[in-house]
Each structure stands twice: as C-alpha cells, then as structure tokens.
C-alpha positions in Angstrom: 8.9 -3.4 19.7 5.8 -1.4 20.6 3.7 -0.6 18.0 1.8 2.6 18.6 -1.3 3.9 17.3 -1.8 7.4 15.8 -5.2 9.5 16.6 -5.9 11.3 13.2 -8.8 13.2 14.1 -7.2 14.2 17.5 -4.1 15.4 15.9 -6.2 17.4 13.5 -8.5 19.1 16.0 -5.6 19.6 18.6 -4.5 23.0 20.0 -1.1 24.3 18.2 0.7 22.9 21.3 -0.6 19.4 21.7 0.1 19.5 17.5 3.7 19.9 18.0 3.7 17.2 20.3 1.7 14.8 18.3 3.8 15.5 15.2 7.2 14.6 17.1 5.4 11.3 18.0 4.8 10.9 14.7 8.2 11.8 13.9 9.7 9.2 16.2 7.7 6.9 15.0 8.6 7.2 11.6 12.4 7.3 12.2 12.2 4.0 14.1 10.3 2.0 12.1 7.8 3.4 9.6 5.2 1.6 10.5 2.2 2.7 12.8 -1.4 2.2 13.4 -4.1 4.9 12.4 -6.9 5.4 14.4 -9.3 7.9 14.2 -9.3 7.5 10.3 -13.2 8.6 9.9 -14.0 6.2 6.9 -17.2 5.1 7.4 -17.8 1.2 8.3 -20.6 1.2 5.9 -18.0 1.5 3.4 -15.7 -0.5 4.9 -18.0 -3.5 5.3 -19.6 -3.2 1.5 -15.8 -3.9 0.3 -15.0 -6.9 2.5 -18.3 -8.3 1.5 -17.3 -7.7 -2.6 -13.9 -9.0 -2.3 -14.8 -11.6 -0.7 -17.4 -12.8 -2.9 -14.8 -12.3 -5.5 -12.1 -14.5 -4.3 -14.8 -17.2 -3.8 -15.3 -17.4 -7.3 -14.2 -20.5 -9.5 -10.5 -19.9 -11.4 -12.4 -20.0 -14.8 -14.8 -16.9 -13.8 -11.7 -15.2 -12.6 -9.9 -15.8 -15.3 -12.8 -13.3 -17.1 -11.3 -10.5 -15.0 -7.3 -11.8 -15.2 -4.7 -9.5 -16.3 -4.3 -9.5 -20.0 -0.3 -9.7 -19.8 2.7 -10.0 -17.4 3.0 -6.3 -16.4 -0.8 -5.2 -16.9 -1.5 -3.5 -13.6 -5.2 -4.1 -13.4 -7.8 -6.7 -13.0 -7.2 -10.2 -10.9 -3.9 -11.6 -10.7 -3.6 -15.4 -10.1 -1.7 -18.1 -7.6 2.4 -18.3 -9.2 2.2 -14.8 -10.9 4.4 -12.8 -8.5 7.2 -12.9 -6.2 7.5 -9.7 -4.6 11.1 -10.4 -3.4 12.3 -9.9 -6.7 11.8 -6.5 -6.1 14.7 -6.5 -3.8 16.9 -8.7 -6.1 16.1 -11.9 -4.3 15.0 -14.8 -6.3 12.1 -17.0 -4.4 9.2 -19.3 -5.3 6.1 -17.4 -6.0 4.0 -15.7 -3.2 1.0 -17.8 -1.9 -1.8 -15.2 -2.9 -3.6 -13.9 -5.4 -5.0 -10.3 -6.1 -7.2 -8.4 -7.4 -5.7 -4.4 -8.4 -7.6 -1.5 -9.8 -6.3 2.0 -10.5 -7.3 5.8 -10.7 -10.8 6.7 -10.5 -9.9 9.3 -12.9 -7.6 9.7 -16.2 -6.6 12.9 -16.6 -5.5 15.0 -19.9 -2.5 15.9 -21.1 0.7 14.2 -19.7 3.3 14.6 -21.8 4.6 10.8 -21.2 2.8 8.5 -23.3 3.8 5.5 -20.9 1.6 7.2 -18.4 -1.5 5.9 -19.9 0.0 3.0 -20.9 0.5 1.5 -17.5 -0.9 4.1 -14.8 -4.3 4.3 -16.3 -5.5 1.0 -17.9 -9.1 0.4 -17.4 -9.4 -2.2 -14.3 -10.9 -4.9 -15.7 -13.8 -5.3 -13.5 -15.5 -9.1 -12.4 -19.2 -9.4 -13.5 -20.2 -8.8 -9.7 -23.4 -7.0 -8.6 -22.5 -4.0 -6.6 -18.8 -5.0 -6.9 -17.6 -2.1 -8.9 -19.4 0.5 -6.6 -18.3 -0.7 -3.6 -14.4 -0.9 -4.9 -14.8 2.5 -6.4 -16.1 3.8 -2.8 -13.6 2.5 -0.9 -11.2 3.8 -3.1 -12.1 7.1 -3.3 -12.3 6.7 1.3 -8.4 6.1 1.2 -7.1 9.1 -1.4 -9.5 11.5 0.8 -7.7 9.5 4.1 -4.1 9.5 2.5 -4.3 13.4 2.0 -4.8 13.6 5.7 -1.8 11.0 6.1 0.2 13.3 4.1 -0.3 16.8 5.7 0.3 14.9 9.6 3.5 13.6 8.1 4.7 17.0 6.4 4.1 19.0 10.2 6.0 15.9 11.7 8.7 16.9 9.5 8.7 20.4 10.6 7.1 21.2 7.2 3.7 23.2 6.3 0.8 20.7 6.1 0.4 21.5 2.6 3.9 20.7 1.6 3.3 17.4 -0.8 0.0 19.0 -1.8 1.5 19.5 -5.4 2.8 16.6 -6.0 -0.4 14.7 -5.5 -2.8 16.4 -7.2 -3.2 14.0 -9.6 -2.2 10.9 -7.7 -1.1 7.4 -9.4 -2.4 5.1 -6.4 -4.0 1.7 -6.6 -5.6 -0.2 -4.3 -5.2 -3.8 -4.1 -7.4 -6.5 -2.5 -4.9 -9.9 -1.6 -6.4 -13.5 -0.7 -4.0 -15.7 0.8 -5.5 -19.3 0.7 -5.1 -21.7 3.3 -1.7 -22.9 3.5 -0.8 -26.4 3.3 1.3 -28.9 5.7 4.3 -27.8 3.8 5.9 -24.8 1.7 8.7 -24.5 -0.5 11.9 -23.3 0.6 11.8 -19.5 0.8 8.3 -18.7 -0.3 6.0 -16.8 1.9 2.6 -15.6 1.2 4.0 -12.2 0.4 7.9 -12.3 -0.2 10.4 -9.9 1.7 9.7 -6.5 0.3 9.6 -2.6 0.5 6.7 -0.5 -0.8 7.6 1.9 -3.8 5.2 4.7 -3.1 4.8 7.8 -0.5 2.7 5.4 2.1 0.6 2.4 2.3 -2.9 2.3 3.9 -3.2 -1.6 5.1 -6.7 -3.2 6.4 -6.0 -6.6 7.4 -8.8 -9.2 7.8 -9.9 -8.9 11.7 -8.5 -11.9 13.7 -5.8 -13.1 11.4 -2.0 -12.6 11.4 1.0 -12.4 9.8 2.3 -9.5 8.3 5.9 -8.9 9.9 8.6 -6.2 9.6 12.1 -6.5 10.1 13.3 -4.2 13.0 17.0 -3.9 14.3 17.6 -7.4 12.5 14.6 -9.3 14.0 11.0 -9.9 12.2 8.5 -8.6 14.1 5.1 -9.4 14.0 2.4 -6.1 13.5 -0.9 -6.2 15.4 -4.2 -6.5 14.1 -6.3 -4.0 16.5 -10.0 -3.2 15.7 -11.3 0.4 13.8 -7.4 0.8 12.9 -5.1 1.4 9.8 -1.7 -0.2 9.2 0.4 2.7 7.8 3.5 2.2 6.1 6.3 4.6 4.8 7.0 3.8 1.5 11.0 4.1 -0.8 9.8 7.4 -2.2 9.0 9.1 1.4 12.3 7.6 2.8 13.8 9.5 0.0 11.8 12.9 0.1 13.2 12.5 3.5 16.9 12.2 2.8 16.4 8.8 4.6 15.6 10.0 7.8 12.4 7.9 7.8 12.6 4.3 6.8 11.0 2.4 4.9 11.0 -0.9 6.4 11.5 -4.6 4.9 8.0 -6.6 5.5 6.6 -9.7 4.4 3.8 -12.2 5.1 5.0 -15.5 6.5 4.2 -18.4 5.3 3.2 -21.1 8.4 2.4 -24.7 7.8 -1.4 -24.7 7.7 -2.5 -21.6 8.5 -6.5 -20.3 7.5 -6.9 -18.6 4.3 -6.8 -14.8 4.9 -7.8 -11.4 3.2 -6.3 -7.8 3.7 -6.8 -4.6 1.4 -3.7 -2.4 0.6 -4.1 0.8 -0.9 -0.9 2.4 -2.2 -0.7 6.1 -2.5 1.6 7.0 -5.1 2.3 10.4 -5.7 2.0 12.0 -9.7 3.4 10.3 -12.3 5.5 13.3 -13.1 6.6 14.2 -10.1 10.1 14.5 -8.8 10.9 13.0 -5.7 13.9 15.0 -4.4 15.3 14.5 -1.0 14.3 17.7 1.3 16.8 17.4 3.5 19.9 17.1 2.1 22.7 19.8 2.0 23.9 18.7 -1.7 22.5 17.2 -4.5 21.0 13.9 -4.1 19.8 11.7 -7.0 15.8 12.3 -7.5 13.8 9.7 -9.4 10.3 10.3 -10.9 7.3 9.0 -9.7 5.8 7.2 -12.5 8.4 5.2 -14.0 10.1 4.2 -11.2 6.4 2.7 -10.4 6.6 1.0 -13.3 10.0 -0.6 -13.4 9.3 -1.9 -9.9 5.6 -3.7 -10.4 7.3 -5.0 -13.7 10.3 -6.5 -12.2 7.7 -8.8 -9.4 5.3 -10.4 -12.3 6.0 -13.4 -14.4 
C-alpha cells in the first residue's frame, strides 16, 4: 500500500474548497486503513528533541535505578514497566510470550474534581511515578502537553472528514484520559520465541494514536487486506492511528487496524513515543452513524479492562 501523509497546517489554513477536498482524502484514508502520516504538526523540535534526550537517558539506566520508578502492581498505569510484564496480544485474546520492550507511561497533567466514578482516580489519575532525572519530568510534561494541543487539531480534521462540524468531539474531550507512553525495544537476539514480537498483534483502545518513532529504525507493521505491511519512518512526521473507540463513533466505517512490532533476529535496540488520546472517562462512545441502536461503551472503564487484561 501507499502510505500518504496529511498536511495539518495546510488543511487548516485552506480555502472552504480545497477543505472539502482535503477532508475526503482524509476520509479515504481512514476507511482504508486508519493509519496516515501527519505533517505539518507545528510542535516545536526543541520540544521534540528535549524528550528523546530524557527518555533516552532513562532507558540507559541500570534495572535497579529503574526499579525506583517501576509500577507498584500488575495494572498500575504509571511509572516504568519492565522486560516480561506485558503481552499486548492478549488484548485480542491471543496468548503469546511477552513483548520484547519495556516502557515508561505517565498520565494527565491535570486531575480534575468531581467525577462521580471513584475508579476514575483509581486508575486514570495515579501520580506517574517519576525517575530521579534532571530535567526529566519537564521535558515529559512538555511534550505531553505538545500532543493534547496537536490531538485536538487531529480531532476537529477528522470530525469535517466525516461530514461533521469541527467541533463535533469537542465535549467529549474536555477532560481527556490520555497517556503518553515512551517504549525501548532492546536489541534483539539471534533467536526469539515462537510468537513473540517486540510489540504483540494489537489494536489501540482510544480515539487516535500520535506515534514518533526513533528516526532510521523500523518495524512497526499493519495488517492490510490480509498482508503485514510495513509503515514508513519519514522525517518532521507523525504516525497517526485510528483507534476501537473512533471505529466505533464511526459505526465502523473507519478501521482500526491490527499492528505490531516484529520481532527480527538481531535487530538494533530502538525507541518510539506513543501518545494515546483517550477521550473522558465518562463519556459515551455511541456510533454516529447508525440508523438503530448500536451498543455504546464508556470511555473510562473500557480503558481499564483493556490495559488490565495486557499486564502480568
């Protein structure tokens, strides 16, 4: 397949004609694959470069000073997840070996007041437990705050290329449950186990993913019309992804495509930093589309359940 990029900026400062056009691109996009590149994004490579440089003097750290910043408990969503802890195929009910990677996941910038379901706090908004890192924490919290402004731009392209007003999802993202998620895969060695890859066969939960790969390496692939595909790495770009929820909101006109990261016999270690936007935890994903009811799920515990069902 050919993977196309997306202009951002030039589909925002388009006339209303060239915006129609642009938004059925998207909308072709979307329908055949879900995944694109974004350029034209805008996030500053100051910012960009200051959280390469953390988590990568992060991941260089000894296991025991890791360990410091290591997920309390199976489930905790936060803080640095070791090698063996998660097989994200299990997500799609296949068993596998662990995924060759660790991680490092923090959450909301922000907790906010007042939502009525307890398990909210419980799991959305844990404190990240942050390394003992100079500058680390800044530079996370930076780049973080880059990809909700950039995913609110994502969103209003997507609702025009749906036909809809740009501020369609605005209200069920005001108070958005996204985390952002820095990966490692190590060098692999001459041989793997049977059926473990460096990030199993999987679907994202949420509304979209915003992927940076490390420049120059490879490997994420998507399955498209039955064959896996391997997605580009192109400089000053964005992987985007559609995500279960939007394939729902939807009515499944989008898709939200299997991917994985393959596992080679010794391939170079590799970073990449995936930030999933993930809209309010209480809010109802209902398909837009659809001419009767369609079964709706909300946002926050089906979140949940999923990233619980992947960790050992």
């Amino acid at each position: 397949m050919d993977f196309r990029s997306f202009n951002l900026a030039k589909f925002e400062q388009a006339t209303k004609d060239e915006r129609k056009g642009l938004s059925k691109k998207l909308d072709i996009i979307c329908r055949d694959s879900g995944f694109l590149l974004i350029s034209g994004h805008q996030v500053p490579d100051n910012v960009i470069q200051a959280q390469w440089a953390a988590v990568s003097s992060f991941f260089a750290l000894s296991q025991e000073v890791k360990n410091k910043a290591s997920a309390p408990y199976p489930g905790y969503p936060y803080g640095w997840i070791g090698p063996n802890r998660e097989a994200l195929a299990a997500s799609k009910g296949e068993k596998t070996p662990p995924d060759l990677k660790e991680s490092f996941n923090g959450g909301p910038l922000n907790v906010p007041e007042g939502l009525s379901d307890q398990q909210a706090y419980e799991f959305c908004y844990q404190p990240t437990l942050w390394p003992n890192i100079n500058g680390f924490q800044s530079a996370w919290q930076a780049y973080y705050a880059e990809m909700e402004r950039l995913a609110v731009r994502i969103m209003a392209a997507l609702a025009e290329a749906l036909g809809l007003k740009g501020d369609f999802f605005d209200p069920f993202i005001q108070q958005p449950i996204s985390a952002l998620r820095a990966l490692y895969y190590p060098a692999t060695s001459a041989q793997t186990q049977t059926g473990q890859q460096r990030a199993g066969a999987h679907t994202d939960y949420g509304s979209l993913t915003i992927l940076l790969p490390q420049a120059g390496t490879s490997g994420l692939q998507i399955l498209h019309k039955d064959e896996w595909v391997n997605v580009p790495t192109l400089e000053n770009c964005f992987v985007i992804n559609i995500g279960d929820l939007m394939a729902l909101w939807t009515s499944q006109q989008w898709i939200s495509a299997l991917h994985r990261v393959v596992a080679i016999p010794d391939q170079p270690s590799r970073h990449s930093l995936a930030f999933f936007h993930q809209p309010d935890w209480d809010s109802e994903i209902t398909p837009i589309f659809s001419e009767k009811p369609f079964h709706s799920v909300k946002s926050g515990p089906y979140l949940m359940e999923k990233f619980k069902s992947t960790n050992s």
